[in-house]
C-alpha positions in Angstrom: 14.0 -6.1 -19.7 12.2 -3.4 -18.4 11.0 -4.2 -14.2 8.3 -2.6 -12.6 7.3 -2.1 -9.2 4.0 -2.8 -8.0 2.1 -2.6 -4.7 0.0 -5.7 -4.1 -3.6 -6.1 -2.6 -6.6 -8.2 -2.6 -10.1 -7.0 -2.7 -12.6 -9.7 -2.0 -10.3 -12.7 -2.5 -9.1 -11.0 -5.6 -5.4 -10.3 -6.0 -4.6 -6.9 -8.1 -1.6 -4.5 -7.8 -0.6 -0.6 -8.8 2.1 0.7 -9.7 4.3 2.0 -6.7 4.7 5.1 -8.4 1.2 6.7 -7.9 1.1 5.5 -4.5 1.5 7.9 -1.5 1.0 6.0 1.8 -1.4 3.6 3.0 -3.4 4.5 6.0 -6.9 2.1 8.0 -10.1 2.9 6.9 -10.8 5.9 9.1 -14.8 7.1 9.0 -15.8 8.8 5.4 -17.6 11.8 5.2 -20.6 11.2 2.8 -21.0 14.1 0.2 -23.7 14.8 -2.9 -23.6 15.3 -6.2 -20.7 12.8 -6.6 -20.8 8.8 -8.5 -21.8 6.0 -6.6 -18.0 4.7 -6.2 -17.1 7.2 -4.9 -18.2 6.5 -0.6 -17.0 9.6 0.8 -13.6 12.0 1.6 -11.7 12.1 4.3 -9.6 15.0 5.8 -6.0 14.0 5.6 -3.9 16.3 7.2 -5.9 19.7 5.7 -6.6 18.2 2.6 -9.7 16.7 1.3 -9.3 13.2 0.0 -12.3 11.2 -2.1 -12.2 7.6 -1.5 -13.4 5.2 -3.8 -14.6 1.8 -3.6 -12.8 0.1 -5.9 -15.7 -3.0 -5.8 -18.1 -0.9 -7.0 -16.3 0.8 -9.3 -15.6 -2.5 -11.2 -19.6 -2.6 -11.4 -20.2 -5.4 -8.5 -22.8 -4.2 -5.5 -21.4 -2.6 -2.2 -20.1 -5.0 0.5 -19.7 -4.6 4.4 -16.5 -2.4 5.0 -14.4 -3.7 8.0 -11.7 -2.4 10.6 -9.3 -4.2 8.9 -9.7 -2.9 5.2 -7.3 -0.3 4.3 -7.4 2.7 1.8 -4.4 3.4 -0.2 -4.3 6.5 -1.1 -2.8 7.2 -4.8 -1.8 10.5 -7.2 -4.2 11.7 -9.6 -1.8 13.2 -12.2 -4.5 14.1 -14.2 -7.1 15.0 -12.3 -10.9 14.3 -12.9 -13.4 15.3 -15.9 -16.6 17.0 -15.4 -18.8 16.8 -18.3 -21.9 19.6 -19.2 -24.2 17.9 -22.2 -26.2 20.1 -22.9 -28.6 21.1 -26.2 -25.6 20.2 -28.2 -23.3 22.5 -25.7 -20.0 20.6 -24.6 -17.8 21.8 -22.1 -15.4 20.2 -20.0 -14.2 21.2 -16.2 -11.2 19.4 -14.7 -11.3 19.2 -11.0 -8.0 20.1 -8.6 -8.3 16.7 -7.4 -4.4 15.5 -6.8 -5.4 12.6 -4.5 -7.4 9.7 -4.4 -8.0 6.9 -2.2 -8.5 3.2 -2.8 -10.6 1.2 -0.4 -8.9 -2.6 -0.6 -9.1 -5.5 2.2 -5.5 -6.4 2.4 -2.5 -4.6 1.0 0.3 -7.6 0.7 3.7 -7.3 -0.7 6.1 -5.1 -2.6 6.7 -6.5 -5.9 8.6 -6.1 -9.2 6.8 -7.3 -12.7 8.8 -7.3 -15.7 6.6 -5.6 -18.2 7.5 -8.4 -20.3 5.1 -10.6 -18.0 2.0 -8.4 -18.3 -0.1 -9.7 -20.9 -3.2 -8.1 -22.2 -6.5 -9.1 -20.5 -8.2 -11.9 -22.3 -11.7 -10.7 -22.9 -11.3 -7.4 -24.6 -14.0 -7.1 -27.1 -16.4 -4.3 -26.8 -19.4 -6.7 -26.3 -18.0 -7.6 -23.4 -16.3 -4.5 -22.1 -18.8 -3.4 -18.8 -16.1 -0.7 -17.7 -13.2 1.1 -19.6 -10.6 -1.3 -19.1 -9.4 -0.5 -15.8 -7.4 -3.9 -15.6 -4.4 -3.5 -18.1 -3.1 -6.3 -18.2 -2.8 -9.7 -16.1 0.7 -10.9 -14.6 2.4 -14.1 -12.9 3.8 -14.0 -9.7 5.2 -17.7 -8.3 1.9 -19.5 -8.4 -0.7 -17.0 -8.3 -1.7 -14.6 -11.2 -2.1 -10.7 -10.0 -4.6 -8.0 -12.1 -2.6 -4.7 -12.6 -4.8 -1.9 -12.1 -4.5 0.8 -14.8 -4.7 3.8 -12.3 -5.3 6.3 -15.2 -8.6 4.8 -16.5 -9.2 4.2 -12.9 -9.8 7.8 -12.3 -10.8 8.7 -15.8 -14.3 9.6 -14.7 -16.6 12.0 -16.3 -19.7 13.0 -14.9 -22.2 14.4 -17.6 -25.4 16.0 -16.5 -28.5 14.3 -17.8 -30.2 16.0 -20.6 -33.5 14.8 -19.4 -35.1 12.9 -16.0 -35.4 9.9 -18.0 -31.8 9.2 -18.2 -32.0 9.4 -14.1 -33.8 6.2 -13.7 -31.5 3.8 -13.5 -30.8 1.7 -9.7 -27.9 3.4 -7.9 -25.7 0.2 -6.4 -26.7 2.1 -3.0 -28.8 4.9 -2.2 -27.2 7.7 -0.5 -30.0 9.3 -0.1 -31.2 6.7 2.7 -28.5 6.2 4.8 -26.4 8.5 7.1 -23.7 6.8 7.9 -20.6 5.2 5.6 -20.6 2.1 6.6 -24.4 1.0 7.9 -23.6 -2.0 8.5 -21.4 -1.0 11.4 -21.8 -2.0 15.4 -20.9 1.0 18.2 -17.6 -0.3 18.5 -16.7 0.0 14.6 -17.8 3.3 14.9 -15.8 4.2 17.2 -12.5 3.1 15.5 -13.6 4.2 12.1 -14.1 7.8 14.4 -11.0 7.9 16.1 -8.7 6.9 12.9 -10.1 10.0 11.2 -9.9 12.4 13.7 -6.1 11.1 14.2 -5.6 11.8 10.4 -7.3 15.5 10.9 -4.6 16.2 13.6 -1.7 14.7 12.7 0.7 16.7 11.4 -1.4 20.1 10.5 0.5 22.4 8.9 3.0 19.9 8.0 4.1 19.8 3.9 4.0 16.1 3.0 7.4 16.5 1.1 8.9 17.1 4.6 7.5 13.7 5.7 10.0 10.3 5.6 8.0 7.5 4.8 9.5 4.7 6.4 8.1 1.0 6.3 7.4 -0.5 10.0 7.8 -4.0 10.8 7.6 -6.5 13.8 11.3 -8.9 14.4 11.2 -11.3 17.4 8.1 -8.5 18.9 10.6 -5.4 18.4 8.5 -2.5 16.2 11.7 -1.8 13.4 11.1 0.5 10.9 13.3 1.5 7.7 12.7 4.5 5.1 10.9 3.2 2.1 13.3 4.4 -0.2 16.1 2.0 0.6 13.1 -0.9 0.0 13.0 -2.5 -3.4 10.2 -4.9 -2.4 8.5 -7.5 -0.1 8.1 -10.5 -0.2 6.6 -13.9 1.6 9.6 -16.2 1.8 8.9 -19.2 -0.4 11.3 -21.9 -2.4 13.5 -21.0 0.7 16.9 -23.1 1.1 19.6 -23.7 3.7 23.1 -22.9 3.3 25.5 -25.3 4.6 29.0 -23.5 5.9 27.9 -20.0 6.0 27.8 -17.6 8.8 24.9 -17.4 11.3 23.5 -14.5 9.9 23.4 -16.1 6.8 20.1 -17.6 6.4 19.5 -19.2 3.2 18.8 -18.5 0.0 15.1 -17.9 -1.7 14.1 -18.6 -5.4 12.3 -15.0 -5.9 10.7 -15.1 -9.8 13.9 -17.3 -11.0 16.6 -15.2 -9.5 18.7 -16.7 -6.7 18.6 -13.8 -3.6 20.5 -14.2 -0.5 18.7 -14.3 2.5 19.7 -12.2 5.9 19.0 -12.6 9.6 19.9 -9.1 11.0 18.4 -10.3 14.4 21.9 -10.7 15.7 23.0 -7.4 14.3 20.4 -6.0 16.6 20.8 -7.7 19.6 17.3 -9.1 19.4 16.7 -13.2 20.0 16.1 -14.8 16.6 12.9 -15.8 15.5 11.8 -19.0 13.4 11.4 -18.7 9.9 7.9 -19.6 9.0 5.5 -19.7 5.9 4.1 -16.5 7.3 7.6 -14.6 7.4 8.2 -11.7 5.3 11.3 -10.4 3.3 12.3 -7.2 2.5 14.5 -7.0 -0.5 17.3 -4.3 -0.9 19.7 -3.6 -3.3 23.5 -4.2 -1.7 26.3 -3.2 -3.7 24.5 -3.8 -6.8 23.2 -7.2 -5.7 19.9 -7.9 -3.9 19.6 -8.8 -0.2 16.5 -10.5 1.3 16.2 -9.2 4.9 13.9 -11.7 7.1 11.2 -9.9 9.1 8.4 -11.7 11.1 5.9 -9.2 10.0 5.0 -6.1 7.9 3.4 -3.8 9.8 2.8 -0.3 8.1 3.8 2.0 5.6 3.6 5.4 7.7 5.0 9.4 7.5 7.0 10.5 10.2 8.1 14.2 11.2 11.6 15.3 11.8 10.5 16.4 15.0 8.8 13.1 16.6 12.5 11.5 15.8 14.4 11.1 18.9 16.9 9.4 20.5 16.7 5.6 21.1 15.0 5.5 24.4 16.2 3.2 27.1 13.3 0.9 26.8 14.8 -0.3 23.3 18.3 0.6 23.7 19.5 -3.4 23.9 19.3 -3.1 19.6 22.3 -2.5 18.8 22.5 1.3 18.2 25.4 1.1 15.4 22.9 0.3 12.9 19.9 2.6 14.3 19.1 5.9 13.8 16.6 7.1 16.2 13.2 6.0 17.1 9.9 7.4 16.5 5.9 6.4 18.1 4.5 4.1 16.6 0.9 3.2 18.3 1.5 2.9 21.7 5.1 1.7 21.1 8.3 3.0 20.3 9.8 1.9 16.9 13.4 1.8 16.3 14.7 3.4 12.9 17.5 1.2 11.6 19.7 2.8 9.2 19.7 -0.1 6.4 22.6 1.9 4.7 24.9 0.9 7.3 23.4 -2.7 7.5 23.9 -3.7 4.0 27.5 -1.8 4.3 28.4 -4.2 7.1 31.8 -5.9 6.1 29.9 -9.4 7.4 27.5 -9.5 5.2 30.1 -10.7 2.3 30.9 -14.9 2.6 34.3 -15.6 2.8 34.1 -18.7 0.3 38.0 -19.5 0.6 38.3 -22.6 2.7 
């Protein structure tokens, strides 16, 4: 059995995921800069960190009509391994550009959870006849997760887009979804204040880290426990989860929490609060778990909140500052800004190494 991992979302009380492997960070919708000459989905680029980044809405690109962006939608951005067509049609003259595009962002209203589809639980879309095919198959298939059943996006015919020039003006008289030509702005629908934040989130993304080469960047996943910012590097995450099908554990450690039913496999659930000094929370339908591999056996570690996926310099890493030095530094490797706040970087290595963590079960 083959398992996947996929990045979870909704978009307009839909719920779709991608696979984790085209996906390079997640960042707010920042303000778009509108350009010409490109398709309708496509609502603008942003400057992230020197590069130029086209953002898509993913809405309209599915064929449905533009709807009001928010402050709270984000845009994941995603790798274009294969970059994107350009097509010339004309008098019987084909030719065929491919555009350096390497990136490509996503606009979606929620990104949710961390999750791992076998392949053996995608199944092929049910409506896939060519009478009622409106787009090229962007969703690949459709899987189960608990309750709910998630679209998985196929990012490659996502970005499979070929833009041929019209042979004549007839073929230009179809409605665009929304006129570029008439508006200025991204987002019209927008008050002053939106503005504002949409402003300020992409002049943060022009300055942060210029110069800097991504691969020198530690992505690290940051997270809320008992109101302490937490943050751990992605790669030691397998997933995240919300905590359902959860059950005590009579006789076992305080750290101990439970155990969760997570897609028919039984996982072992982890306070770490006490590891870190910090006041235990209550575990609530709104609770998260991250899931990490432990000596070849998964660990769910409970987390009020998931916060961010964000890139962090070697330089902004510094020693844990007195204002969250009570966390136990054992288990922490530095801190970093996050926001306003400083966020502690645990080292999850040494917290899943931690001799306590395996139950005695002799009596």
């Amino acid at each position: 059995m083959t398992n996947q991992s996929f990045l979870a979302f909704t978009l307009h009380g839909l719920l779709m995921a991608i696979d984790v492997k085209v996906v390079r960070e997640i960042i707010w919708l920042p303000e778009l800069t509108m350009i010409e000459e490109c398709p309708a989905c496509i609502t603008g680029v942003i400057n992230l960190r020197g590069k130029i980044v086209p953002v898509m809405d993913l809405n309209i690109r599915f064929g449905h009509a533009h709807q009001r962006y928010s402050c709270a939608d984000r845009v994941i951005v995603l790798e274009v391994s294969e970059g994107i067509s350009v097509v010339a049609d004309q008098q019987a003259l084909h030719s065929t550009i491919r555009s350096p595009i390497e990136l490509m962002g996503i606009i979606v209203n929620e990104v949710l959870d961390l999750i791992v589809i076998p392949e053996e639980n995608i199944e092929l879309p049910p409506f896939k006849s060519r009478e009622l095919q409106i787009h090229p198959n962007f969703v690949r298939g459709e899987a189960k997760a608990g309750e709910e059943i998630i679209m998985v996006i196929d990012p490659g015919k996502l970005f499979d887009m070929e833009f041929r020039i019209p042979e004549s003006e007839s073929e230009m008289d179809g409605p665009e979804i929304i006129p570029q030509s008439v508006i200025s702005y991204f987002c019209p629908e927008a008050d002053r204040k939106e503005k504002e934040v949409f402003h300020s989130r992409a002049i943060n993304l022009q300055q942060l880290f210029i110069g800097e080469d991504s691969k020198s960047l530690m992505p690290v996943v940051a997270m809320s426990l008992n109101s302490e910012c937490i943050c751990v590097e992605l790669e030691s995450v397998r997933e995240f989860a919300k905590i359902r099908n959860f059950t005590l554990v009579p006789c076992c450690p305080q750290h101990i929490a439970g155990n969760m039913n997570l897609r028919g496999n039984v996982l072992t659930m982890v306070d770490i609060s006490g590891l870190l000094n910090v006041q235990a929370g209550k575990i609530s339908a709104s609770t998260k778990v991250v899931v990490a591999d432990s000596g070849g056996f998964p660990v769910g570690v409970i987390v009020d909140e998931i916060l961010d996926v964000v890139y962090l310099r070697t330089q902004d890493i510094v020693q844990v500052p007195s204002s969250i030095r009570a966390i136990n530094e054992k288990f922490v490797k530095g801190a970093a800004p996050y926001g306003s706040r400083m966020m502690a970087i645990l080292d999850f290595n040494e917290i899943l190494a931690w001799d306590g963590l395996i139950v005695d079960e002799e009596v």
